[in-house]
N, CA and C atoms as a LAMMPS dump frame, in Angstrom:
ITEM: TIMESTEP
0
ITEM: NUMBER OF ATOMS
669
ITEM: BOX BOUNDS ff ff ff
-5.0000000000000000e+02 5.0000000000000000e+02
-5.0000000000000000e+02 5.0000000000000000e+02
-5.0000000000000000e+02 5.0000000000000000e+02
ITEM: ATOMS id mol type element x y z
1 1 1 N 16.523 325.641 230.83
2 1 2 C 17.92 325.369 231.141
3 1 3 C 18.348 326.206 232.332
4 2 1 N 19.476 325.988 232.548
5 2 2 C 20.419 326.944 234.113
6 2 3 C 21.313 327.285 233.168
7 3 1 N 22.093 328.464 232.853
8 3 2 C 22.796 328.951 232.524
9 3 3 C 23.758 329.862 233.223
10 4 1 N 22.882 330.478 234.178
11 4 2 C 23.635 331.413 235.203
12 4 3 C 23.31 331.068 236.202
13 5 1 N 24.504 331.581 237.788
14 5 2 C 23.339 331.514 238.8
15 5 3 C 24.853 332.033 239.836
16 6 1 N 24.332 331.928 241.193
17 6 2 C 25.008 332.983 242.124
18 6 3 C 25.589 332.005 243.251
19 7 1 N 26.789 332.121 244.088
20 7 2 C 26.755 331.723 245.792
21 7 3 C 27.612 333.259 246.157
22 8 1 N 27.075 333.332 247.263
23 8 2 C 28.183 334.41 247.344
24 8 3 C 28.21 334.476 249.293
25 9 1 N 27.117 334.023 249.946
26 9 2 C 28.231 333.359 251.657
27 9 3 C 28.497 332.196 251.487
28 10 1 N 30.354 332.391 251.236
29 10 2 C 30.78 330.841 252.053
30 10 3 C 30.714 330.192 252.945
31 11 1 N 30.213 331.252 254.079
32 11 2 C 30.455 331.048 255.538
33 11 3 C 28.983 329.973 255.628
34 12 1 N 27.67 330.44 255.088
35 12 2 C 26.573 329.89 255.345
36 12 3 C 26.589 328.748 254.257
37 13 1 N 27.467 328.658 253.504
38 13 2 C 27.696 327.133 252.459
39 13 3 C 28.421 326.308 253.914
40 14 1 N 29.12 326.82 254.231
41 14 2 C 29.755 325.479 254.93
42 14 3 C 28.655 325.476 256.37
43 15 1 N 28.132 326.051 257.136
44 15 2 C 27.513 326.009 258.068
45 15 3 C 25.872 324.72 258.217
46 16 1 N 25.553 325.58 256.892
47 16 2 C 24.265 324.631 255.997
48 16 3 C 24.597 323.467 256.264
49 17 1 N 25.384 323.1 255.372
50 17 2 C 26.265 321.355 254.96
51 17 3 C 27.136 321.04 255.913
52 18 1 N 27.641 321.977 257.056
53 18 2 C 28.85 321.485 257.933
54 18 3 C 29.693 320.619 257.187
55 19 1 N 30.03 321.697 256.598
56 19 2 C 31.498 321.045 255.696
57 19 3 C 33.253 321.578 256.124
58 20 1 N 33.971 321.346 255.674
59 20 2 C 35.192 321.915 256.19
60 20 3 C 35.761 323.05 255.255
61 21 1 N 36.31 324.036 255.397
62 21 2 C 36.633 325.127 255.135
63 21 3 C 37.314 324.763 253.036
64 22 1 N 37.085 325.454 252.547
65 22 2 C 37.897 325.671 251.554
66 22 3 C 37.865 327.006 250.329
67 23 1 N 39.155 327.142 249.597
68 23 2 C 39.47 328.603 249.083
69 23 3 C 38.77 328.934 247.933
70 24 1 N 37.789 329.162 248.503
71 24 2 C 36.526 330.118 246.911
72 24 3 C 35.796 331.328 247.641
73 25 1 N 35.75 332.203 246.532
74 25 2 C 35.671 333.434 246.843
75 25 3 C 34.133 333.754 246.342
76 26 1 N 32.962 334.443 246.998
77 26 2 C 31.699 334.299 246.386
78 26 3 C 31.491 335.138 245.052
79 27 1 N 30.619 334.255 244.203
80 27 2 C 30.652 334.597 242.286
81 27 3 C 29.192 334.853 242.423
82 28 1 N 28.844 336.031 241.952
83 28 2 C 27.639 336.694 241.522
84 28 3 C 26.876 336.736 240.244
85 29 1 N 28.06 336.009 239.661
86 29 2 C 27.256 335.42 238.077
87 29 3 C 28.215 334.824 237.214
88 30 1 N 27.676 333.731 238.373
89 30 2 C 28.615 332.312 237.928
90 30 3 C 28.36 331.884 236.175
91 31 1 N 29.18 331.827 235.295
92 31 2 C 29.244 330.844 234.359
93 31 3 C 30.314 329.687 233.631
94 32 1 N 29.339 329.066 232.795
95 32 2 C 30.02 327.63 232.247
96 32 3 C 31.753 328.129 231.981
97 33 1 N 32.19 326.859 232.703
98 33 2 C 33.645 326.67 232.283
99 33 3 C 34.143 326.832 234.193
100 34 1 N 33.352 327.717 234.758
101 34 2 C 33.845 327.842 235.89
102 34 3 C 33.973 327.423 237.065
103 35 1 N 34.733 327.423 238.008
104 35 2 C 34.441 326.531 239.074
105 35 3 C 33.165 326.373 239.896
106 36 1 N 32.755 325.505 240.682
107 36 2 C 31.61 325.899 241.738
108 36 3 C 31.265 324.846 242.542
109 37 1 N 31.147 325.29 243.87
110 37 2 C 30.76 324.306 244.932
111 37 3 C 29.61 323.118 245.194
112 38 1 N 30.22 322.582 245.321
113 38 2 C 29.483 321.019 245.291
114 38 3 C 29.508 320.12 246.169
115 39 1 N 28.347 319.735 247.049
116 39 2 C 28.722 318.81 248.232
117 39 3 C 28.389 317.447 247.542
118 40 1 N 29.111 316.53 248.111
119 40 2 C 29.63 315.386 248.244
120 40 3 C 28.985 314.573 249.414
121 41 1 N 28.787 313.173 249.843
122 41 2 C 28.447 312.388 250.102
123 41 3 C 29.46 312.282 251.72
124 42 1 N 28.383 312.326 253.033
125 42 2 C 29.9 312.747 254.005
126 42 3 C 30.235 314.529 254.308
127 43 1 N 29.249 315.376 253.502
128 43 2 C 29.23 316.29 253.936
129 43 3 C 30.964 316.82 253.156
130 44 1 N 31.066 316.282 252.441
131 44 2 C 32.554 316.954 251.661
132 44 3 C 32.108 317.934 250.937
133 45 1 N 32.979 319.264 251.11
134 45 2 C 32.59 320.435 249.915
135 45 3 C 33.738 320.083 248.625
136 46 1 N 33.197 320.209 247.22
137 46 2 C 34.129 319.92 246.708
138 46 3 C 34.178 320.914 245.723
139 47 1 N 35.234 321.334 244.804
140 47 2 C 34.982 322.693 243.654
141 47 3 C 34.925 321.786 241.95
142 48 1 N 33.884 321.854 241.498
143 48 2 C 33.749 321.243 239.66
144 48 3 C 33.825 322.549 238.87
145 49 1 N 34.271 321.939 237.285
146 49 2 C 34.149 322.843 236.529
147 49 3 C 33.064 322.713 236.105
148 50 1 N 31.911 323.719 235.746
149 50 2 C 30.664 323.337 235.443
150 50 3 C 30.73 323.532 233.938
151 51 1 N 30.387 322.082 233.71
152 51 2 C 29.98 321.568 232.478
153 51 3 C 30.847 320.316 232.182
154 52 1 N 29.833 319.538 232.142
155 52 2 C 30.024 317.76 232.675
156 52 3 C 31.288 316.995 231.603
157 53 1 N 32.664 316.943 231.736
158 53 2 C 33.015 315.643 231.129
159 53 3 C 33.445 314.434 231.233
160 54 1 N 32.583 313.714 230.552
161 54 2 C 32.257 312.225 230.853
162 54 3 C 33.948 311.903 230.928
163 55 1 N 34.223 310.482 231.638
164 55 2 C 35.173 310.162 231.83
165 55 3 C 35.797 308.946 230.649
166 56 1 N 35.007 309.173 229.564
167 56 2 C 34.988 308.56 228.566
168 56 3 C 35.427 309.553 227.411
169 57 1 N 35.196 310.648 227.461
170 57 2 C 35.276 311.712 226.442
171 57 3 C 36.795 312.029 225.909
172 58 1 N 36.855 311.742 224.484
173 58 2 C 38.588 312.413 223.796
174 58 3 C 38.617 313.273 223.953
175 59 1 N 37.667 314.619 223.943
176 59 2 C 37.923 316.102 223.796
177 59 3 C 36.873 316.801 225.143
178 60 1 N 37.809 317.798 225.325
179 60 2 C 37.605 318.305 227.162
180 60 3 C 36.506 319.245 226.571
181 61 1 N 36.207 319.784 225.277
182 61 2 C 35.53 320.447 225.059
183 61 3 C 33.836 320.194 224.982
184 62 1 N 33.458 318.721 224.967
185 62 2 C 32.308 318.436 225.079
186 62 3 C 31.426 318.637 226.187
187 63 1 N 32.247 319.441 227.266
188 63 2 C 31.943 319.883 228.703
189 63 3 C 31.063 320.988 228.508
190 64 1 N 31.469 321.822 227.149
191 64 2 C 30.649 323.301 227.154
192 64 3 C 29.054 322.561 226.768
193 65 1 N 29.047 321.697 225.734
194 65 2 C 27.95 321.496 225.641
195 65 3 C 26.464 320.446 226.785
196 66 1 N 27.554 320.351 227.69
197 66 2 C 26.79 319.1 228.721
198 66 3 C 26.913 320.035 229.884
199 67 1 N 26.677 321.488 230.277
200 67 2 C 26.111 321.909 231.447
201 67 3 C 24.89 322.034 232.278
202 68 1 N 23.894 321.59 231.121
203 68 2 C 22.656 320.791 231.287
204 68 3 C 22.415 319.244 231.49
205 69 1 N 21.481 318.843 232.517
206 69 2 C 20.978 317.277 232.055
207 69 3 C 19.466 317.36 232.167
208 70 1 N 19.147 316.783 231.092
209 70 2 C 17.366 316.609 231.274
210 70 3 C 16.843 315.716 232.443
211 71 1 N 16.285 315.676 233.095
212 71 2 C 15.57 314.764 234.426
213 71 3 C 15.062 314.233 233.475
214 72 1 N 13.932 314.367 232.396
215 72 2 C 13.927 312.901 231.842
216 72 3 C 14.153 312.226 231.281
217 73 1 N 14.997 312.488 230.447
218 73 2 C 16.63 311.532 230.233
219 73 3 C 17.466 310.978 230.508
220 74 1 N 17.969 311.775 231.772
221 74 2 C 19.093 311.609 232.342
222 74 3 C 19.719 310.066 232.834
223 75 1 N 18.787 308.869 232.625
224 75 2 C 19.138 307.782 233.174
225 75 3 C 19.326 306.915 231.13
226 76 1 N 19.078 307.709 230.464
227 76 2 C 19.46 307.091 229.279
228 76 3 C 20.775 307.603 228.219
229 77 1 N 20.686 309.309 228.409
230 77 2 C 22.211 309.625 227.903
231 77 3 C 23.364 308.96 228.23
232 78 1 N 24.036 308.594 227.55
233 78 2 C 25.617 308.235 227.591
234 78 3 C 26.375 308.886 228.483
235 79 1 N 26.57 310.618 228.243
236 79 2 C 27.032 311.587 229.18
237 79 3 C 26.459 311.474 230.149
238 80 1 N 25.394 310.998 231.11
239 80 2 C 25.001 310.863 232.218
240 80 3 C 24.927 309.723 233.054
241 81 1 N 24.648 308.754 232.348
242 81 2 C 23.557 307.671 232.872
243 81 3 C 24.543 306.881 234.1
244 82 1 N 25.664 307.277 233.626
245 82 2 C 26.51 306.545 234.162
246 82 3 C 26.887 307.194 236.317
247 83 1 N 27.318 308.591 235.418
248 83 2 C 26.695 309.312 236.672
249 83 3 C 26.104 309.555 237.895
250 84 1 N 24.725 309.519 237.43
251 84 2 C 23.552 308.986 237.536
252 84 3 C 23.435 307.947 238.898
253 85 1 N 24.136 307.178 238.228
254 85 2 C 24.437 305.541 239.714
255 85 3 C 25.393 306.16 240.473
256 86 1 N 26.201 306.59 239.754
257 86 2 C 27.623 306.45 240.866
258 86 3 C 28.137 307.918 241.517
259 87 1 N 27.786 308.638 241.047
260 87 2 C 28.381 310.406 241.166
261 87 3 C 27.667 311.424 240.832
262 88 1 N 26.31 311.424 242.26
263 88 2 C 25.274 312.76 242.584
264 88 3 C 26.154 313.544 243.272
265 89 1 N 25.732 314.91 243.426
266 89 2 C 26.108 315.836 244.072
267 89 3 C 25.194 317.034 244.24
268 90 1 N 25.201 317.791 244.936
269 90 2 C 24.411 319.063 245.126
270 90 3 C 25.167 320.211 244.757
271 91 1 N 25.065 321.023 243.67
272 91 2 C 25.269 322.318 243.388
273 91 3 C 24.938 323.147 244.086
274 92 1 N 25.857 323.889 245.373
275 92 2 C 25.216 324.513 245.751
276 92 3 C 25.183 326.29 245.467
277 93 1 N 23.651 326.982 245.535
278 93 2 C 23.909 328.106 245.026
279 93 3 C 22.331 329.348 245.917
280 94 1 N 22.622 330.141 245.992
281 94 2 C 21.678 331.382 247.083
282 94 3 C 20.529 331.382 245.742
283 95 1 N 20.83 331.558 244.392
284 95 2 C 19.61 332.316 243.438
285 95 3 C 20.17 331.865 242.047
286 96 1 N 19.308 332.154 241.267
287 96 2 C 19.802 331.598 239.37
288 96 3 C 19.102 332.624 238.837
289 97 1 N 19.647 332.838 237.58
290 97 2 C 19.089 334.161 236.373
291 97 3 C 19.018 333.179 235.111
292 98 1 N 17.765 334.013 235.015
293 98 2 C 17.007 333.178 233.464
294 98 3 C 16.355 334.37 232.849
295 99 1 N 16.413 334.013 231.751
296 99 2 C 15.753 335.255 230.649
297 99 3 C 14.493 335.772 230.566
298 100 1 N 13.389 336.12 230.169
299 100 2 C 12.127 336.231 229.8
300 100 3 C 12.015 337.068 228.752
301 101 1 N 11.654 336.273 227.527
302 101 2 C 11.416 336.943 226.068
303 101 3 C 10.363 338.037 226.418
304 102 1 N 10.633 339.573 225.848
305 102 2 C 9.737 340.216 225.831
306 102 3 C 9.642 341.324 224.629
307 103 1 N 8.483 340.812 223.384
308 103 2 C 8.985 341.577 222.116
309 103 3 C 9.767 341.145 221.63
310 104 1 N 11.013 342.109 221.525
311 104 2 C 12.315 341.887 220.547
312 104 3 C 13.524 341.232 221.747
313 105 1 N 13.509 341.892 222.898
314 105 2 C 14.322 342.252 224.117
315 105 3 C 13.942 340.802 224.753
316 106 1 N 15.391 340.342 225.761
317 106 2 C 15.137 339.223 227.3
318 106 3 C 15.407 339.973 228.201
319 107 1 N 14.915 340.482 228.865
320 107 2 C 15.235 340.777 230.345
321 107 3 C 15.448 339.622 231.787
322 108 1 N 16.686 339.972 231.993
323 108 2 C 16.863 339.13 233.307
324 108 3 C 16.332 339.19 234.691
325 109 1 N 15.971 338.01 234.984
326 109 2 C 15.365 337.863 236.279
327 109 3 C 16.318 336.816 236.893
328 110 1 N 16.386 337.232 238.692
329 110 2 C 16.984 336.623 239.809
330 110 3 C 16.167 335.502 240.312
331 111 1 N 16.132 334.473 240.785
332 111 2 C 14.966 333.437 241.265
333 111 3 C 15.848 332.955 242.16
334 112 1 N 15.229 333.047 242.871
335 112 2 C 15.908 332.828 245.041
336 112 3 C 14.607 331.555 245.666
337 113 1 N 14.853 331.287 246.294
338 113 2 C 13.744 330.865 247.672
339 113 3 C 12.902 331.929 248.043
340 114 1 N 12.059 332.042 248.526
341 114 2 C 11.284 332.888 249.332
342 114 3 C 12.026 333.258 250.581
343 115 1 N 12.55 332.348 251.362
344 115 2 C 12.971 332.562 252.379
345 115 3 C 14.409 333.263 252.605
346 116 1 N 15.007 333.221 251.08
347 116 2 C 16.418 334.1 250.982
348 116 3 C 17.264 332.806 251.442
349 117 1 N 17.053 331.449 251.86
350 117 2 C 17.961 331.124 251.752
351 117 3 C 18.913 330.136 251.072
352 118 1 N 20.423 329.607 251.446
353 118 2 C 20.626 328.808 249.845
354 118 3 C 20.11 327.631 249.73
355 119 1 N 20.132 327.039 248.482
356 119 2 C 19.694 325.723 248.083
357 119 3 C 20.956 325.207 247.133
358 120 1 N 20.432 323.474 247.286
359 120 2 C 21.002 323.098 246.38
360 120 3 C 20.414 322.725 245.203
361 121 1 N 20.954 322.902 244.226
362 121 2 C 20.266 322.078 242.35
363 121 3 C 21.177 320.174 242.676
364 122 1 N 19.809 319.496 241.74
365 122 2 C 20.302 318.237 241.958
366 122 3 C 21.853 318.488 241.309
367 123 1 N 22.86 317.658 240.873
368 123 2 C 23.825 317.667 240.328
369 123 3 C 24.304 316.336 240.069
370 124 1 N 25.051 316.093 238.33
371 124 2 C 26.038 315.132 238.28
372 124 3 C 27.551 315.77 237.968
373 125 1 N 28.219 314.601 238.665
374 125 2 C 30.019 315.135 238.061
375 125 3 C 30.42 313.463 237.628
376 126 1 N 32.015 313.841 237.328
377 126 2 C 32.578 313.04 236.706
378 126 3 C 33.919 313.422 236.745
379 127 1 N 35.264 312.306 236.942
380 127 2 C 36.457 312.631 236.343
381 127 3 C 36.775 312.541 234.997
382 128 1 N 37.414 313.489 234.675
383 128 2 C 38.011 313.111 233.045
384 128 3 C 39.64 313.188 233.375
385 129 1 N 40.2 312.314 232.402
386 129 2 C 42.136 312.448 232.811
387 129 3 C 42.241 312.592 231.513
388 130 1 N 43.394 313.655 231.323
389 130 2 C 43.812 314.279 229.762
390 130 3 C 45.001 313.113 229.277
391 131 1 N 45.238 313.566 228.546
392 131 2 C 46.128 312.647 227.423
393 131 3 C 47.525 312.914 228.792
394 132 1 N 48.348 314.002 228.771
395 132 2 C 48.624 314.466 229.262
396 132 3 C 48.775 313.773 231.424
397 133 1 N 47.636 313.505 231.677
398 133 2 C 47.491 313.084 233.143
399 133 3 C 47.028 314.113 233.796
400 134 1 N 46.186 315.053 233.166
401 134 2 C 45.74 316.27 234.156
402 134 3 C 44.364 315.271 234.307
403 135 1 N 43.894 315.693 235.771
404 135 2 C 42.307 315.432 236.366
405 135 3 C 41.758 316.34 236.159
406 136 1 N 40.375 316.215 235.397
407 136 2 C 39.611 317.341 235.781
408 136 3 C 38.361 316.778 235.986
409 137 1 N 37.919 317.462 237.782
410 137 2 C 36.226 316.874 237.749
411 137 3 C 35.343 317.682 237.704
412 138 1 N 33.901 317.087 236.836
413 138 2 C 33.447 318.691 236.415
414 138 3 C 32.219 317.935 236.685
415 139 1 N 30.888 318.829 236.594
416 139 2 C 29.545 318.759 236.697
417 139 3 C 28.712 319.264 235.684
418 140 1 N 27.569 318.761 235.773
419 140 2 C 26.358 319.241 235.495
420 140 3 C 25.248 319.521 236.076
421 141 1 N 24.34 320.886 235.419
422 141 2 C 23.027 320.321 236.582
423 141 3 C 21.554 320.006 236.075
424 142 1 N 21.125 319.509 236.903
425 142 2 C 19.894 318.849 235.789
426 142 3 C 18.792 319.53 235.899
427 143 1 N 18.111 319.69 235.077
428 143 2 C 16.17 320.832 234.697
429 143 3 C 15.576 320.049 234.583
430 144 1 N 14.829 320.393 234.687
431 144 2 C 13.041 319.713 234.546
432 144 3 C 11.9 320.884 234.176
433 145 1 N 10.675 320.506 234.422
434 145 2 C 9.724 321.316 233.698
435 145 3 C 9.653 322.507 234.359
436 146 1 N 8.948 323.496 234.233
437 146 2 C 9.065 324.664 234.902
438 146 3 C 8.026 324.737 235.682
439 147 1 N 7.813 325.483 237.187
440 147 2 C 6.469 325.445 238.029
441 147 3 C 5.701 326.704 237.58
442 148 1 N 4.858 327.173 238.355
443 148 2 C 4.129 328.256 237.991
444 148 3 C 4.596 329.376 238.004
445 149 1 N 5.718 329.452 238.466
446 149 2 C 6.41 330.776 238.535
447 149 3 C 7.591 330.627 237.774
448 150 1 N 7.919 329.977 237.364
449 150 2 C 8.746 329.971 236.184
450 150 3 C 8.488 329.957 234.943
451 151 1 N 7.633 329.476 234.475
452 151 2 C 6.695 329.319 233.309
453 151 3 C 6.308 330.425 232.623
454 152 1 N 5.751 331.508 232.944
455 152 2 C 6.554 332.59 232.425
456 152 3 C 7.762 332.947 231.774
457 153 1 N 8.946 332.716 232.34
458 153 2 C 10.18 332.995 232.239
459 153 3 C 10.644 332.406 231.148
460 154 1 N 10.694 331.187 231.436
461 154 2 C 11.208 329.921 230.331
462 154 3 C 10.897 328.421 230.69
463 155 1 N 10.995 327.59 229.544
464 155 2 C 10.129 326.02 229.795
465 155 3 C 11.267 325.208 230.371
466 156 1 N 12.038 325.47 231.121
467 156 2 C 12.88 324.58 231.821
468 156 3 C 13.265 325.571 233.272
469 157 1 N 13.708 324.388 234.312
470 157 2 C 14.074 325.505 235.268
471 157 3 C 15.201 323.98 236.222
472 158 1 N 15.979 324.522 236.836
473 158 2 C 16.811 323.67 237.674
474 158 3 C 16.071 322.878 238.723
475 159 1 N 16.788 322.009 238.723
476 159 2 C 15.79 320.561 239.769
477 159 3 C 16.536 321.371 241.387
478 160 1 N 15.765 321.879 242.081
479 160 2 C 16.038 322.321 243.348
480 160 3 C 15.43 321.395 244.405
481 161 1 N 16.316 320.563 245.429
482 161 2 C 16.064 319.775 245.76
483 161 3 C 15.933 320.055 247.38
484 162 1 N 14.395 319.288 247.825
485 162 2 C 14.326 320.007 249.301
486 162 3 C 15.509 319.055 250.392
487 163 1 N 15.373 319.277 251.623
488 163 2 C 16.191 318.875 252.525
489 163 3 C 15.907 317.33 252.3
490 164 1 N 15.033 316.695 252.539
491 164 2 C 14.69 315.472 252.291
492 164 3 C 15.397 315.056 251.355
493 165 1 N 15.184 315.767 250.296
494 165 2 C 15.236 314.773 248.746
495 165 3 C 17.16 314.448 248.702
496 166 1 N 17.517 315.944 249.246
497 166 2 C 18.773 316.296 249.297
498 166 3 C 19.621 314.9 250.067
499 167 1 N 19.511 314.52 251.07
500 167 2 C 19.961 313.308 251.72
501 167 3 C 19.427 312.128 251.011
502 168 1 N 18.561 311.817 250.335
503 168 2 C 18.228 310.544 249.094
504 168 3 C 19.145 310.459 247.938
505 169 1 N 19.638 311.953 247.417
506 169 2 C 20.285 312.531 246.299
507 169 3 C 22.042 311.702 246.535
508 170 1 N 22.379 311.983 247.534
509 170 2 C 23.242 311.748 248.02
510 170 3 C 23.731 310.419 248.612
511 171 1 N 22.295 309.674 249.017
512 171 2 C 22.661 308.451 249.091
513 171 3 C 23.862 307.321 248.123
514 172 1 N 24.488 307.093 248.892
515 172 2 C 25.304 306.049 247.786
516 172 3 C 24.544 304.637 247.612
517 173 1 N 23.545 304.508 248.73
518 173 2 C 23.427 302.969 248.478
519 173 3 C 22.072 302.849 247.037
520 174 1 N 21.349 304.091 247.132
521 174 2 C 20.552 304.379 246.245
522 174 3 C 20.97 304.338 244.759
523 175 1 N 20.758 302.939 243.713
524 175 2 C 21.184 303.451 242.703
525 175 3 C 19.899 303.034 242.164
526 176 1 N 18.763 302.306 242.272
527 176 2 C 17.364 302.544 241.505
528 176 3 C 17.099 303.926 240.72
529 177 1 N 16.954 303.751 238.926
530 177 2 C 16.764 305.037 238.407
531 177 3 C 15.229 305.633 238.457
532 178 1 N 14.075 304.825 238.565
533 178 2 C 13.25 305.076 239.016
534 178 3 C 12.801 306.036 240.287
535 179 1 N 13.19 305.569 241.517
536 179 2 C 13.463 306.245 242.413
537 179 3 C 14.437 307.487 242.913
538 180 1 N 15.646 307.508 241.685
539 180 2 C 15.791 308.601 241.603
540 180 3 C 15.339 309.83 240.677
541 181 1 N 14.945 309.506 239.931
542 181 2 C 14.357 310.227 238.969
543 181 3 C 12.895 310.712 239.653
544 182 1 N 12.163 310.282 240.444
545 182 2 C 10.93 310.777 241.202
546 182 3 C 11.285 311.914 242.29
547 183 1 N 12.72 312.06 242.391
548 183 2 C 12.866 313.547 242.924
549 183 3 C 13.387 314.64 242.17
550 184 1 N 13.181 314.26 240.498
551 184 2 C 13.893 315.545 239.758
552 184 3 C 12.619 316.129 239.227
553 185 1 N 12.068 316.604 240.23
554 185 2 C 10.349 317.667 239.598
555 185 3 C 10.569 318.688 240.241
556 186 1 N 9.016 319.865 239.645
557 186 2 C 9.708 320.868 239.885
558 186 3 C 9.648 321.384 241.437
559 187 1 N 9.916 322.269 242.225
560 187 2 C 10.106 323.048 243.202
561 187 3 C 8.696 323.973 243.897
562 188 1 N 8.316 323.443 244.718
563 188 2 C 7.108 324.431 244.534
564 188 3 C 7.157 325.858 244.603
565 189 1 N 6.214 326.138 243.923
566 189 2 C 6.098 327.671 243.009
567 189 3 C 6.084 329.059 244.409
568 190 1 N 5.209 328.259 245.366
569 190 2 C 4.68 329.243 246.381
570 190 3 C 6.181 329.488 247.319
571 191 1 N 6.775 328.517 247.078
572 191 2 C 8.398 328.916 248.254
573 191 3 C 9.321 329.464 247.709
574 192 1 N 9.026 329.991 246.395
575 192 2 C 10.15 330.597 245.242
576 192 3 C 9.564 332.256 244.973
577 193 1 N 10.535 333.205 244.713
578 193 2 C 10.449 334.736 244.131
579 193 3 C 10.699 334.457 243.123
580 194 1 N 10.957 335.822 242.221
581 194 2 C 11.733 336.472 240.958
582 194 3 C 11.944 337.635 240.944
583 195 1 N 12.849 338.46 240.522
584 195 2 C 12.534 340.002 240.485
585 195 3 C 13.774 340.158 239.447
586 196 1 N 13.349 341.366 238.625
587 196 2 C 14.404 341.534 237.688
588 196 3 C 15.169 342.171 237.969
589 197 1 N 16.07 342.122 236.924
590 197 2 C 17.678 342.533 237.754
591 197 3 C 18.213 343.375 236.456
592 198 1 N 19.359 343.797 236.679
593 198 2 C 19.883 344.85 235.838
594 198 3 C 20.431 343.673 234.385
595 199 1 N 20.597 344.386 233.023
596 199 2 C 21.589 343.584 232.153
597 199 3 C 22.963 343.258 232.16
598 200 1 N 22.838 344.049 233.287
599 200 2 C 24.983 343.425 233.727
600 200 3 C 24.94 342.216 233.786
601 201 1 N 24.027 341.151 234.428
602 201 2 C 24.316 340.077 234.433
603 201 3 C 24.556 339.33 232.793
604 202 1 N 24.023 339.886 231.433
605 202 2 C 24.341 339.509 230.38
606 202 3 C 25.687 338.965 230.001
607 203 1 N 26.577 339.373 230.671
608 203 2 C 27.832 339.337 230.824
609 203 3 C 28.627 338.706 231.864
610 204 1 N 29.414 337.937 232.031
611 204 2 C 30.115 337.114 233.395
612 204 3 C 31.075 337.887 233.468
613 205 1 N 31.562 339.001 232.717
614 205 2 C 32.827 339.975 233.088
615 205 3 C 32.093 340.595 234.033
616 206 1 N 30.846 340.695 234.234
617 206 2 C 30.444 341.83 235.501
618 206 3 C 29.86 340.496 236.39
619 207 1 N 30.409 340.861 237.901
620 207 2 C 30.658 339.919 238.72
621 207 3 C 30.947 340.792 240.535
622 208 1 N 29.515 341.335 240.351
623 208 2 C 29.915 341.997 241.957
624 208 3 C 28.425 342.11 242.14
625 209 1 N 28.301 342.274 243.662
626 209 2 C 26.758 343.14 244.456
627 209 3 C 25.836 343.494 243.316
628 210 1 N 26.163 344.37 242.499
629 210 2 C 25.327 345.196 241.411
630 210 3 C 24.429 343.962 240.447
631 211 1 N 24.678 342.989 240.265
632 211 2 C 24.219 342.16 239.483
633 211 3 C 23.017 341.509 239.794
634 212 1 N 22.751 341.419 241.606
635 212 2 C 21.684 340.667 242.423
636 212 3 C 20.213 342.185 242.557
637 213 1 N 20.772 343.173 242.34
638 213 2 C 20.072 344.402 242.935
639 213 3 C 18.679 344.488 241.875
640 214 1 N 17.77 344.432 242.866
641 214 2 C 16.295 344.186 242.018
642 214 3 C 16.225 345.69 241.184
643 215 1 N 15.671 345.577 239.939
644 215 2 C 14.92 346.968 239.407
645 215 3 C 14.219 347.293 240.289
646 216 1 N 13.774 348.535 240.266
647 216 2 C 12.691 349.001 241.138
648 216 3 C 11.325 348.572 240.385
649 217 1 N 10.418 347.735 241.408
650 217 2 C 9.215 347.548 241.143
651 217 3 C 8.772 346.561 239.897
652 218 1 N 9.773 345.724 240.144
653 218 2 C 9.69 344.745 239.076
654 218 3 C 9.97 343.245 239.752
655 219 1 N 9.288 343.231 240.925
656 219 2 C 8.917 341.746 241.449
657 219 3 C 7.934 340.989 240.369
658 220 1 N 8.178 339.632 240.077
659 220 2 C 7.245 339.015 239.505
660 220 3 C 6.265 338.182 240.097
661 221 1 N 6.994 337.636 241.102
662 221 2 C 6.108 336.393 242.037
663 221 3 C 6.789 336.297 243.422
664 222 1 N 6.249 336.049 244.423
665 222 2 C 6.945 335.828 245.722
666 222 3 C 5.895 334.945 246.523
667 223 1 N 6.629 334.265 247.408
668 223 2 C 5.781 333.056 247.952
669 223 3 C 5.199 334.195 249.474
C-alpha cells in the first residue's frame, strides 16, 4: 500500500508540469484525509483530498477506506472502475515512507528516485456533492506488486509512472482498460533508493525537514 509520502518544492511541481501557480505549502508527511497535488489533463495543477469518494457514495467517510486502488482490480471495483475511463490523474510527490517489519518493531524507510527527483504515482479522483451541496474532489492512488527493492519492505508499492507512461495516463482519448492497466507495473528497482528515516514520521503531527533526514548508515538500496 502508500500510506505516507512527501512534496515539499512547489516551485519544481509547477516547473516539471508547467502548470500555473497555486496556494499549497510543502507537506513532509503527507496523510489520508489531506489535501495533495494532482495534475490534470492540459497540464492543470489541481488540490484532492486523498482518499477516493466515489460520486455515488451516501457517506463521505468511505474515502478513509479507498486511499488505495489495486492495479489489478482497478478496472472491476465499483469505487474505481468508473474512474478509471474518465478521471486519471498524477499524484504528484519527491519520495513515500513504508514500513519494514523487523522482529517485534517497523522501522521507516524514505523511497525517492535515484536521481532525487519528483515523480508522479498513477492516480484516480472523483467528485462527490454532499446532501448539503458541498463538492468535494478527492483521489486515490493505485499499487501494484513490489520491485526488488521494495520487496523487502512490503508486498505492495505505488504505481510510479515514467514520463512516457505519464502522458498515456493522462490521455483522455484513451479509455481501453487493457491498455491502461499495462502501465500500472512496477518501477524499476535500479532508478529507485531507500534509506531509513527517523520514527517521527509515525505520526502526521510531525511535519517538517526532520522527517526526510536519513539515519546514519542505514541506506538500503540505491540505483
Amino acid at each position: 500500500m502508500c500510506g505516507r509520502f512527501s512534496f515539499i518544492d512547489i516551485e519544481e511541481i509547477r516547473e516539471r508540469f508547467q502548470t500555473e501557480p497555486i496556494d499549497i505549502k510543502p507537506n513532509y508527511n503527507v496523510a489520508p484525509t489531506q489535501n495533495v497535488p494532482a495534475i490534470l489533463p492540459n497540464h492543470q495543477l489541481a488540490l484532492f483530498r486523498w482518499g477516493l469518494i466515489p460520486f455515488w457514495a451516501k457517506d463521505p467517510s468511505i474515502g478513509n477506506k479507498l486511499i488505495n486502488a489495486r492495479a489489478e482490480t482497478v478496472d472491476e471495483k465499483p469505487s474505481f472502475k468508473h474512474s478509471l475511463q474518465r478521471k486519471r490523474c498524477l499524484i504528484v510527490v519527491d519520495g513515500f515512507y513504508e514500513w519494514k517489519k523487523e522482529g517485534t518493531t517497523k522501522k521507516p524507510y524514505r523511497i525517492t528516485l535515484g536521481s532525487k527527483e519528483i515523480f508522479g504515482f498513477a492516480g484516480l479522483w472523483d467528485t462527490w456533492k454532499s446532501p448539503a451541496g458541498d463538492i468535494v474532489n478527492s483521489c486515490s492512488i493505485i499499487t501494484t506488486t513490489p520491485n526488488n527493492l521494495m520487496a523487502p519492505i512490503h508486498n505492495r508499492m505505488p504505481v510510479i509512472l515514467s514520463r512516457e507512461s505519464e502522458q498515456l495516463w493522462l490521455n483522455q482519448s484513451i479509455v481501453e482498460s487493457s491498455l491502461l492497466k499495462s502501465l500500472l507495473v512496477p518501477y524499476p528497482a535500479n532508478l529507485m533508493m531507500a534509506y531509513e528515516v527517523s520514527t517521527l514520521v509515525n505520526s502526521p503531527r510531525n511535519n517538517g525537514p526532520e522527517c526526510i533526514v536519513p539515519v546514519e548508515s542505514k541506506l538500503l538500496f540505491e540505483s
